[in-house]
C-alpha positions as CSV (number, residue, x, y, z in Angstrom):
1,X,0.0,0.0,0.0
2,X,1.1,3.3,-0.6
3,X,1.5,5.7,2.0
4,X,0.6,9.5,0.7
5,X,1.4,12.2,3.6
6,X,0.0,15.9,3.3
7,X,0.7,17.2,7.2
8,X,3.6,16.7,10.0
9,X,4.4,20.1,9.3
10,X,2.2,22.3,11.4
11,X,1.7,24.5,8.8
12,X,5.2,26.0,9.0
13,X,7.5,26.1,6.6
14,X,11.3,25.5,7.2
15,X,12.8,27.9,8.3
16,X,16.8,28.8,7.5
17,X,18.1,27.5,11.3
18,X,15.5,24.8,12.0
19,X,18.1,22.1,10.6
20,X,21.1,23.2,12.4
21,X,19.0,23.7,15.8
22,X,17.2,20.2,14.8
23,X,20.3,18.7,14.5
24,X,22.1,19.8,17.6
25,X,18.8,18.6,19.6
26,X,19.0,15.4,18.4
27,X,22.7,15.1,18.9
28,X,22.1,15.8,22.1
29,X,20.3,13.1,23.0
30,X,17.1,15.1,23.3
31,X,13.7,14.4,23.4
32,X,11.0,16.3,21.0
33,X,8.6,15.0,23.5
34,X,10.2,16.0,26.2
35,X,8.3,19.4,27.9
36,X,11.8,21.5,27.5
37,X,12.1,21.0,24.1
38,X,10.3,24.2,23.3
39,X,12.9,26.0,25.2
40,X,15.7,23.9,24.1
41,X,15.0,24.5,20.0
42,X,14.2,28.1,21.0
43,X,11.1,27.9,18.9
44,X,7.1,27.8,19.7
45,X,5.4,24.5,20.8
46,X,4.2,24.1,17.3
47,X,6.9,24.4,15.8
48,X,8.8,21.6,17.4
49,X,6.9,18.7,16.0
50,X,7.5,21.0,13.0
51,X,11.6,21.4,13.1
52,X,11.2,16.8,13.8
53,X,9.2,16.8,10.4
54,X,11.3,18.8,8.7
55,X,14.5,17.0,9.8
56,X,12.8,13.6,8.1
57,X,11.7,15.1,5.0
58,X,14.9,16.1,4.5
59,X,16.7,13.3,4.8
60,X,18.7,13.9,7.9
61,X,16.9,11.1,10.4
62,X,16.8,7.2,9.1
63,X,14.4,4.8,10.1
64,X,14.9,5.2,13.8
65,X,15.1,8.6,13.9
66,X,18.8,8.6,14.3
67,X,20.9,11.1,12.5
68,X,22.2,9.8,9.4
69,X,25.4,10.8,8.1
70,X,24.1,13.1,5.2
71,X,23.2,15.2,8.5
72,X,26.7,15.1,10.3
73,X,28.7,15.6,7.2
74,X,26.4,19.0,6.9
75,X,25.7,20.0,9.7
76,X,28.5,18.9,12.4
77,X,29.5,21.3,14.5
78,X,33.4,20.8,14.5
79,X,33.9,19.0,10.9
80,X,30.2,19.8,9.2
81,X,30.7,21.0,5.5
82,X,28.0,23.8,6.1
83,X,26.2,23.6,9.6
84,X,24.1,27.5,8.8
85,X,23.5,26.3,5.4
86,X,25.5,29.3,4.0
87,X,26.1,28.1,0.5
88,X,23.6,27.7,-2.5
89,X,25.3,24.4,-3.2
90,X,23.8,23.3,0.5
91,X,20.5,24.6,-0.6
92,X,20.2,22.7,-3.8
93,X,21.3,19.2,-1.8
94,X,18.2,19.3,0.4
95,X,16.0,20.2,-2.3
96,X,17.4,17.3,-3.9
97,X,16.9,15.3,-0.6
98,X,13.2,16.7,0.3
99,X,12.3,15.4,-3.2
100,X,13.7,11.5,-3.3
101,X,12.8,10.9,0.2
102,X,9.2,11.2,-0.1
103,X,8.1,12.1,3.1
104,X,6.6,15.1,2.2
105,X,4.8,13.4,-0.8
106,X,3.2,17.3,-2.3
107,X,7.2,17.9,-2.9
108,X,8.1,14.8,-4.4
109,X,4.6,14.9,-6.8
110,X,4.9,18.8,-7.3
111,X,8.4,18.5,-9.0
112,X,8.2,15.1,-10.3
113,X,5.2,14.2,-11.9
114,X,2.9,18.0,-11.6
115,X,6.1,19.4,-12.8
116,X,6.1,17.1,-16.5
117,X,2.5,18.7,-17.0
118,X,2.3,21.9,-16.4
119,X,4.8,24.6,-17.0
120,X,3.1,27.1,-15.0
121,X,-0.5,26.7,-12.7
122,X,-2.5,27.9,-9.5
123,X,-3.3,26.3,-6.5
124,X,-6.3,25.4,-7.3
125,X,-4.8,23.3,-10.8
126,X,-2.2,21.9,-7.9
127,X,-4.7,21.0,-5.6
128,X,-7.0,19.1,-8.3
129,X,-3.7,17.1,-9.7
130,X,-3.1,15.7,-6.3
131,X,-6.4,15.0,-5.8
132,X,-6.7,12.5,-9.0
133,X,-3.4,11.2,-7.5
134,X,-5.0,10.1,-4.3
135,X,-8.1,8.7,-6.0
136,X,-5.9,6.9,-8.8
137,X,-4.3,4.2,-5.8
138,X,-5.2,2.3,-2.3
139,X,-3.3,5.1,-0.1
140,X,-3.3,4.8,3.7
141,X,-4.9,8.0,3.9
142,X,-8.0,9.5,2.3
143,X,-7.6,12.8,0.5
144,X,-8.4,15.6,2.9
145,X,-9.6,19.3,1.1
146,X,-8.2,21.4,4.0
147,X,-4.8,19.5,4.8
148,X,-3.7,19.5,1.1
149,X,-4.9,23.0,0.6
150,X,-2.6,23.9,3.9
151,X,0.1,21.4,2.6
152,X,0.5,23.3,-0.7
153,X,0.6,26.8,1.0
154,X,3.4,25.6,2.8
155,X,4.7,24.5,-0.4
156,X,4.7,27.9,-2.2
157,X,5.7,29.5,1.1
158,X,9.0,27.5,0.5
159,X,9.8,28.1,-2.6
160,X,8.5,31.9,-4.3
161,X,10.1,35.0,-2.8
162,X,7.6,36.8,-1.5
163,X,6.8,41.0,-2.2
164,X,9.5,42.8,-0.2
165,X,7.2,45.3,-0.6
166,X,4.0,43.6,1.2
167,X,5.9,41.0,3.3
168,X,7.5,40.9,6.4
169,X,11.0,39.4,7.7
170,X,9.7,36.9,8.9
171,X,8.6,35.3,5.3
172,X,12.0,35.6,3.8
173,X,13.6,33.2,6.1
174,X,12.4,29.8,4.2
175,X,15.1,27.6,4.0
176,X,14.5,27.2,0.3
177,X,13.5,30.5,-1.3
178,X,16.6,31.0,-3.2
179,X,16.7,28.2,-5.6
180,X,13.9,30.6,-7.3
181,X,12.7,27.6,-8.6
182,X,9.1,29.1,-8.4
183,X,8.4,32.1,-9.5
184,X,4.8,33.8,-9.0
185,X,3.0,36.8,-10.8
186,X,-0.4,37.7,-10.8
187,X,-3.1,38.8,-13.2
188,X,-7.1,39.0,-13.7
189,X,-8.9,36.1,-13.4
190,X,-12.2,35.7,-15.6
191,X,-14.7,38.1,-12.6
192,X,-11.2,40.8,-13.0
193,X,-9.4,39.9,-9.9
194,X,-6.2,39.3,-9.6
195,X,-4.7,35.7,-9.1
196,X,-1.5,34.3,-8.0
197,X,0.3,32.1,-10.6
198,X,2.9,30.0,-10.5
199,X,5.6,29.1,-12.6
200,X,8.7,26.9,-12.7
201,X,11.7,28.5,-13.5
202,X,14.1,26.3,-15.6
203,X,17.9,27.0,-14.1
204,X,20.9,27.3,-16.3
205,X,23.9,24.7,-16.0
206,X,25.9,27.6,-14.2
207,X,23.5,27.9,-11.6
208,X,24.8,24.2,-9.8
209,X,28.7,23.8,-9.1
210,X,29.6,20.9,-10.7
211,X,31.1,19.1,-7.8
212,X,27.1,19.5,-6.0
213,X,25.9,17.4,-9.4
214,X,28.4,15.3,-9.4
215,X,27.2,14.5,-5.6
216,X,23.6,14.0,-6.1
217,X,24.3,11.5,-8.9
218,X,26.6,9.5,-7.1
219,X,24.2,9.8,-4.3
220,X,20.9,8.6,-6.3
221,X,23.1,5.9,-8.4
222,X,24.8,4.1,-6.2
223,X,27.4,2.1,-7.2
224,X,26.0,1.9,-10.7
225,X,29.1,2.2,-13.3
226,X,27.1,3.0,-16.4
227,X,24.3,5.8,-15.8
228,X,21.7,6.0,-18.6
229,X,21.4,9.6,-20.2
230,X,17.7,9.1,-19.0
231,X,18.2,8.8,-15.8
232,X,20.3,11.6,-15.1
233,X,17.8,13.9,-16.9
234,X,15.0,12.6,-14.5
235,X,16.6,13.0,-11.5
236,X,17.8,17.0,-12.6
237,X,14.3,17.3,-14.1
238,X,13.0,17.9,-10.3
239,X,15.4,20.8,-10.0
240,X,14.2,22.7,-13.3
241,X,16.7,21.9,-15.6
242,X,16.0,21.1,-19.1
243,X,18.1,18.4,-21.3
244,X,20.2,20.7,-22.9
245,X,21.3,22.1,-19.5
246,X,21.7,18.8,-17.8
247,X,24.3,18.2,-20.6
248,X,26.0,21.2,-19.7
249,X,26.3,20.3,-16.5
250,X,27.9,16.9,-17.5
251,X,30.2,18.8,-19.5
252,X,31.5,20.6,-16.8
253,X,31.7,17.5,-14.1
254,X,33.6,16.1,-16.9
255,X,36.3,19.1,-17.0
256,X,37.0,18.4,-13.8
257,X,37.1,14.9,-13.4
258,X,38.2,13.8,-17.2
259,X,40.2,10.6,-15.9
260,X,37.1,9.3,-14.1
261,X,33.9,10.3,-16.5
262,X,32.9,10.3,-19.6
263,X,30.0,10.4,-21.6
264,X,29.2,8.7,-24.8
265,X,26.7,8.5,-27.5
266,X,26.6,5.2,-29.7
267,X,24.1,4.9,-32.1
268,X,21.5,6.9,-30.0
269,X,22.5,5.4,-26.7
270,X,23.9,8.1,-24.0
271,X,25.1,6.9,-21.3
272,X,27.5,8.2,-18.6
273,X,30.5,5.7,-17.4
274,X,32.1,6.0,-14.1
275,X,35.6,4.8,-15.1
276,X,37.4,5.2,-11.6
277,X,35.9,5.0,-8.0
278,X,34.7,8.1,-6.9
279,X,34.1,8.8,-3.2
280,X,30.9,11.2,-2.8
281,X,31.8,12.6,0.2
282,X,35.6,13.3,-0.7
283,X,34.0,15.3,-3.9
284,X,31.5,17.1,-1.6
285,X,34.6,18.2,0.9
286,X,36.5,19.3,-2.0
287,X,33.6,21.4,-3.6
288,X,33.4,23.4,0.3
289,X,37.2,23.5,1.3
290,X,37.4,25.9,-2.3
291,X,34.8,28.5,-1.1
Protein backbone atom coordinates (compact mmCIF):
# COMPACT_ATOMS: atom_id res chain seq x y z
CA UNK A 1 0.00 0.00 0.00
CA UNK A 2 1.08 3.34 -0.63
CA UNK A 3 1.54 5.69 1.96
CA UNK A 4 0.58 9.48 0.66
CA UNK A 5 1.41 12.24 3.63
CA UNK A 6 0.01 15.87 3.30
CA UNK A 7 0.66 17.16 7.17
CA UNK A 8 3.59 16.73 9.99
CA UNK A 9 4.42 20.10 9.34
CA UNK A 10 2.24 22.26 11.37
CA UNK A 11 1.72 24.53 8.85
CA UNK A 12 5.20 25.97 9.03
CA UNK A 13 7.51 26.06 6.57
CA UNK A 14 11.34 25.50 7.19
CA UNK A 15 12.77 27.88 8.28
CA UNK A 16 16.80 28.79 7.55
CA UNK A 17 18.12 27.53 11.26
CA UNK A 18 15.47 24.77 12.00
CA UNK A 19 18.13 22.14 10.62
CA UNK A 20 21.08 23.17 12.39
CA UNK A 21 18.98 23.74 15.79
CA UNK A 22 17.21 20.23 14.77
CA UNK A 23 20.28 18.74 14.46
CA UNK A 24 22.13 19.79 17.58
CA UNK A 25 18.83 18.58 19.59
CA UNK A 26 18.99 15.40 18.36
CA UNK A 27 22.69 15.13 18.89
CA UNK A 28 22.11 15.77 22.14
CA UNK A 29 20.28 13.07 23.02
CA UNK A 30 17.12 15.08 23.29
CA UNK A 31 13.74 14.44 23.38
CA UNK A 32 11.04 16.28 21.00
CA UNK A 33 8.61 15.04 23.48
CA UNK A 34 10.19 16.05 26.15
CA UNK A 35 8.33 19.45 27.89
CA UNK A 36 11.82 21.52 27.52
CA UNK A 37 12.08 21.00 24.14
CA UNK A 38 10.31 24.19 23.31
CA UNK A 39 12.91 25.98 25.24
CA UNK A 40 15.69 23.93 24.12
CA UNK A 41 14.98 24.54 19.96
CA UNK A 42 14.16 28.10 21.04
CA UNK A 43 11.08 27.87 18.87
CA UNK A 44 7.11 27.84 19.69
CA UNK A 45 5.37 24.50 20.76
CA UNK A 46 4.19 24.10 17.33
CA UNK A 47 6.90 24.38 15.82
CA UNK A 48 8.77 21.65 17.45
CA UNK A 49 6.91 18.73 16.00
CA UNK A 50 7.50 20.99 13.00
CA UNK A 51 11.55 21.39 13.11
CA UNK A 52 11.17 16.79 13.77
CA UNK A 53 9.20 16.84 10.45
CA UNK A 54 11.27 18.80 8.68
CA UNK A 55 14.49 17.02 9.84
CA UNK A 56 12.76 13.60 8.15
CA UNK A 57 11.68 15.14 5.05
CA UNK A 58 14.88 16.14 4.49
CA UNK A 59 16.73 13.31 4.84
CA UNK A 60 18.70 13.95 7.88
CA UNK A 61 16.89 11.09 10.42
CA UNK A 62 16.83 7.22 9.11
CA UNK A 63 14.36 4.85 10.13
CA UNK A 64 14.85 5.20 13.78
CA UNK A 65 15.12 8.62 13.85
CA UNK A 66 18.81 8.64 14.28
CA UNK A 67 20.90 11.10 12.49
CA UNK A 68 22.22 9.75 9.45
CA UNK A 69 25.38 10.76 8.12
CA UNK A 70 24.06 13.09 5.20
CA UNK A 71 23.15 15.16 8.50
CA UNK A 72 26.70 15.13 10.29
CA UNK A 73 28.71 15.62 7.19
CA UNK A 74 26.38 18.95 6.86
CA UNK A 75 25.72 20.03 9.74
CA UNK A 76 28.48 18.87 12.41
CA UNK A 77 29.49 21.32 14.54
CA UNK A 78 33.38 20.76 14.48
CA UNK A 79 33.88 19.04 10.85
CA UNK A 80 30.16 19.85 9.22
CA UNK A 81 30.67 20.97 5.48
CA UNK A 82 28.04 23.80 6.08
CA UNK A 83 26.18 23.64 9.59
CA UNK A 84 24.12 27.45 8.81
CA UNK A 85 23.47 26.35 5.35
CA UNK A 86 25.46 29.34 4.03
CA UNK A 87 26.07 28.11 0.48
CA UNK A 88 23.60 27.67 -2.51
CA UNK A 89 25.31 24.39 -3.20
CA UNK A 90 23.82 23.29 0.46
CA UNK A 91 20.48 24.60 -0.60
CA UNK A 92 20.18 22.65 -3.84
CA UNK A 93 21.34 19.24 -1.79
CA UNK A 94 18.22 19.34 0.37
CA UNK A 95 16.04 20.21 -2.28
CA UNK A 96 17.42 17.32 -3.89
CA UNK A 97 16.91 15.30 -0.58
CA UNK A 98 13.25 16.66 0.30
CA UNK A 99 12.28 15.38 -3.18
CA UNK A 100 13.69 11.48 -3.30
CA UNK A 101 12.76 10.85 0.22
CA UNK A 102 9.16 11.24 -0.11
CA UNK A 103 8.07 12.06 3.08
CA UNK A 104 6.60 15.07 2.18
CA UNK A 105 4.76 13.37 -0.75
CA UNK A 106 3.25 17.34 -2.29
CA UNK A 107 7.20 17.89 -2.88
CA UNK A 108 8.07 14.78 -4.43
CA UNK A 109 4.58 14.85 -6.77
CA UNK A 110 4.86 18.80 -7.32
CA UNK A 111 8.45 18.53 -9.03
CA UNK A 112 8.23 15.08 -10.28
CA UNK A 113 5.18 14.24 -11.89
CA UNK A 114 2.90 18.03 -11.56
CA UNK A 115 6.06 19.42 -12.85
CA UNK A 116 6.12 17.07 -16.53
CA UNK A 117 2.51 18.71 -16.98
CA UNK A 118 2.26 21.94 -16.36
CA UNK A 119 4.85 24.62 -17.00
CA UNK A 120 3.05 27.14 -14.99
CA UNK A 121 -0.46 26.74 -12.72
CA UNK A 122 -2.49 27.92 -9.50
CA UNK A 123 -3.28 26.28 -6.46
CA UNK A 124 -6.26 25.41 -7.31
CA UNK A 125 -4.77 23.28 -10.81
CA UNK A 126 -2.18 21.87 -7.85
CA UNK A 127 -4.69 21.01 -5.59
CA UNK A 128 -7.02 19.08 -8.28
CA UNK A 129 -3.74 17.09 -9.66
CA UNK A 130 -3.09 15.68 -6.25
CA UNK A 131 -6.44 14.97 -5.76
CA UNK A 132 -6.70 12.52 -8.96
CA UNK A 133 -3.41 11.17 -7.46
CA UNK A 134 -4.99 10.07 -4.32
CA UNK A 135 -8.06 8.68 -6.02
CA UNK A 136 -5.93 6.89 -8.79
CA UNK A 137 -4.28 4.20 -5.84
CA UNK A 138 -5.16 2.29 -2.32
CA UNK A 139 -3.30 5.09 -0.06
CA UNK A 140 -3.26 4.80 3.74
CA UNK A 141 -4.89 7.95 3.91
CA UNK A 142 -8.00 9.46 2.26
CA UNK A 143 -7.59 12.78 0.54
CA UNK A 144 -8.44 15.63 2.94
CA UNK A 145 -9.59 19.26 1.10
CA UNK A 146 -8.23 21.37 4.04
CA UNK A 147 -4.84 19.45 4.84
CA UNK A 148 -3.69 19.53 1.05
CA UNK A 149 -4.88 22.99 0.65
CA UNK A 150 -2.60 23.87 3.93
CA UNK A 151 0.09 21.43 2.63
CA UNK A 152 0.55 23.25 -0.72
CA UNK A 153 0.59 26.82 1.04
CA UNK A 154 3.38 25.57 2.81
CA UNK A 155 4.69 24.45 -0.36
CA UNK A 156 4.66 27.85 -2.22
CA UNK A 157 5.65 29.48 1.07
CA UNK A 158 8.96 27.55 0.50
CA UNK A 159 9.78 28.14 -2.58
CA UNK A 160 8.51 31.89 -4.27
CA UNK A 161 10.12 34.95 -2.76
CA UNK A 162 7.59 36.77 -1.46
CA UNK A 163 6.83 41.01 -2.25
CA UNK A 164 9.48 42.82 -0.19
CA UNK A 165 7.23 45.33 -0.56
CA UNK A 166 4.04 43.64 1.24
CA UNK A 167 5.90 40.96 3.31
CA UNK A 168 7.53 40.90 6.38
CA UNK A 169 11.02 39.39 7.69
CA UNK A 170 9.73 36.90 8.93
CA UNK A 171 8.60 35.33 5.32
CA UNK A 172 11.97 35.65 3.76
CA UNK A 173 13.55 33.20 6.15
CA UNK A 174 12.39 29.84 4.24
CA UNK A 175 15.09 27.65 4.01
CA UNK A 176 14.47 27.24 0.29
CA UNK A 177 13.48 30.45 -1.26
CA UNK A 178 16.59 30.96 -3.16
CA UNK A 179 16.68 28.21 -5.62
CA UNK A 180 13.86 30.56 -7.28
CA UNK A 181 12.67 27.61 -8.55
CA UNK A 182 9.13 29.11 -8.39
CA UNK A 183 8.36 32.15 -9.51
CA UNK A 184 4.82 33.81 -8.97
CA UNK A 185 3.02 36.78 -10.82
CA UNK A 186 -0.45 37.67 -10.76
CA UNK A 187 -3.11 38.76 -13.19
CA UNK A 188 -7.07 39.02 -13.67
CA UNK A 189 -8.91 36.08 -13.36
CA UNK A 190 -12.24 35.74 -15.57
CA UNK A 191 -14.70 38.11 -12.65
CA UNK A 192 -11.24 40.82 -13.01
CA UNK A 193 -9.40 39.91 -9.86
CA UNK A 194 -6.22 39.29 -9.55
CA UNK A 195 -4.66 35.67 -9.06
CA UNK A 196 -1.53 34.32 -8.04
CA UNK A 197 0.26 32.12 -10.59
CA UNK A 198 2.91 30.01 -10.52
CA UNK A 199 5.55 29.09 -12.57
CA UNK A 200 8.66 26.94 -12.72
CA UNK A 201 11.70 28.54 -13.52
CA UNK A 202 14.14 26.26 -15.65
CA UNK A 203 17.93 27.02 -14.08
CA UNK A 204 20.89 27.35 -16.30
CA UNK A 205 23.92 24.69 -15.96
CA UNK A 206 25.87 27.60 -14.15
CA UNK A 207 23.46 27.91 -11.61
CA UNK A 208 24.75 24.19 -9.76
CA UNK A 209 28.66 23.78 -9.06
CA UNK A 210 29.55 20.90 -10.70
CA UNK A 211 31.06 19.06 -7.77
CA UNK A 212 27.13 19.55 -5.96
CA UNK A 213 25.88 17.42 -9.38
CA UNK A 214 28.37 15.27 -9.41
CA UNK A 215 27.20 14.47 -5.63
CA UNK A 216 23.64 14.03 -6.06
CA UNK A 217 24.34 11.47 -8.87
CA UNK A 218 26.56 9.54 -7.09
CA UNK A 219 24.21 9.76 -4.26
CA UNK A 220 20.90 8.58 -6.33
CA UNK A 221 23.13 5.87 -8.37
CA UNK A 222 24.82 4.06 -6.20
CA UNK A 223 27.36 2.12 -7.15
CA UNK A 224 25.96 1.90 -10.69
CA UNK A 225 29.10 2.16 -13.29
CA UNK A 226 27.09 3.00 -16.36
CA UNK A 227 24.26 5.78 -15.85
CA UNK A 228 21.73 5.95 -18.59
CA UNK A 229 21.44 9.56 -20.16
CA UNK A 230 17.70 9.14 -18.98
CA UNK A 231 18.16 8.76 -15.81
CA UNK A 232 20.32 11.60 -15.06
CA UNK A 233 17.79 13.93 -16.85
CA UNK A 234 15.04 12.57 -14.50
CA UNK A 235 16.63 13.02 -11.49
CA UNK A 236 17.78 16.97 -12.64
CA UNK A 237 14.26 17.32 -14.09
CA UNK A 238 13.05 17.86 -10.35
CA UNK A 239 15.35 20.76 -10.00
CA UNK A 240 14.25 22.66 -13.30
CA UNK A 241 16.68 21.93 -15.64
CA UNK A 242 16.02 21.08 -19.08
CA UNK A 243 18.14 18.42 -21.25
CA UNK A 244 20.24 20.68 -22.86
CA UNK A 245 21.31 22.10 -19.49
CA UNK A 246 21.67 18.77 -17.80
CA UNK A 247 24.32 18.18 -20.61
CA UNK A 248 25.96 21.18 -19.72
CA UNK A 249 26.26 20.26 -16.48
CA UNK A 250 27.93 16.88 -17.48
CA UNK A 251 30.18 18.76 -19.49
CA UNK A 252 31.50 20.62 -16.81
CA UNK A 253 31.66 17.54 -14.13
CA UNK A 254 33.62 16.06 -16.95
CA UNK A 255 36.27 19.11 -17.03
CA UNK A 256 37.03 18.45 -13.76
CA UNK A 257 37.13 14.87 -13.38
CA UNK A 258 38.19 13.83 -17.24
CA UNK A 259 40.17 10.64 -15.86
CA UNK A 260 37.11 9.30 -14.13
CA UNK A 261 33.87 10.29 -16.50
CA UNK A 262 32.93 10.32 -19.63
CA UNK A 263 29.97 10.44 -21.60
CA UNK A 264 29.21 8.66 -24.85
CA UNK A 265 26.69 8.52 -27.54
CA UNK A 266 26.61 5.19 -29.71
CA UNK A 267 24.10 4.92 -32.13
CA UNK A 268 21.55 6.87 -30.00
CA UNK A 269 22.51 5.40 -26.70
CA UNK A 270 23.93 8.12 -24.02
CA UNK A 271 25.11 6.88 -21.28
CA UNK A 272 27.50 8.25 -18.57
CA UNK A 273 30.46 5.75 -17.41
CA UNK A 274 32.09 6.00 -14.13
CA UNK A 275 35.64 4.83 -15.07
CA UNK A 276 37.44 5.22 -11.62
CA UNK A 277 35.88 4.98 -7.99
CA UNK A 278 34.74 8.08 -6.92
CA UNK A 279 34.12 8.75 -3.17
CA UNK A 280 30.94 11.17 -2.76
CA UNK A 281 31.83 12.55 0.15
CA UNK A 282 35.64 13.35 -0.71
CA UNK A 283 33.96 15.29 -3.93
CA UNK A 284 31.52 17.10 -1.65
CA UNK A 285 34.61 18.17 0.86
CA UNK A 286 36.54 19.26 -1.97
CA UNK A 287 33.62 21.38 -3.60
CA UNK A 288 33.38 23.40 0.26
CA UNK A 289 37.22 23.55 1.25
CA UNK A 290 37.38 25.87 -2.28
CA UNK A 291 34.76 28.54 -1.09
Amino acid sequence: MIKYTFSGHESFQCKNLWLKKGYDFVKSGKSFNENMSVVDLGVGKNMVASVKYWLKAFALLDENNQLNDFAHRLFDDENGLDPFVEDLGTVWLLHYKLIVSEHATLYHLTFREFHSLYREFNREQLQKFIKRKCSEIDIQYPYNENTVKTDIGVLLKTYVKPDSSTKTFEDFTSLLIDLELLLMSKRPDTDNKMQEWFRFFYQDAKRIAPQIALFIILDYCGEDKVIDFITIADLFRPLCFTTDAVMDILDNIIQLYPSQIVYSDDAGIRQVQILKQIDKWAILTSYYNQL
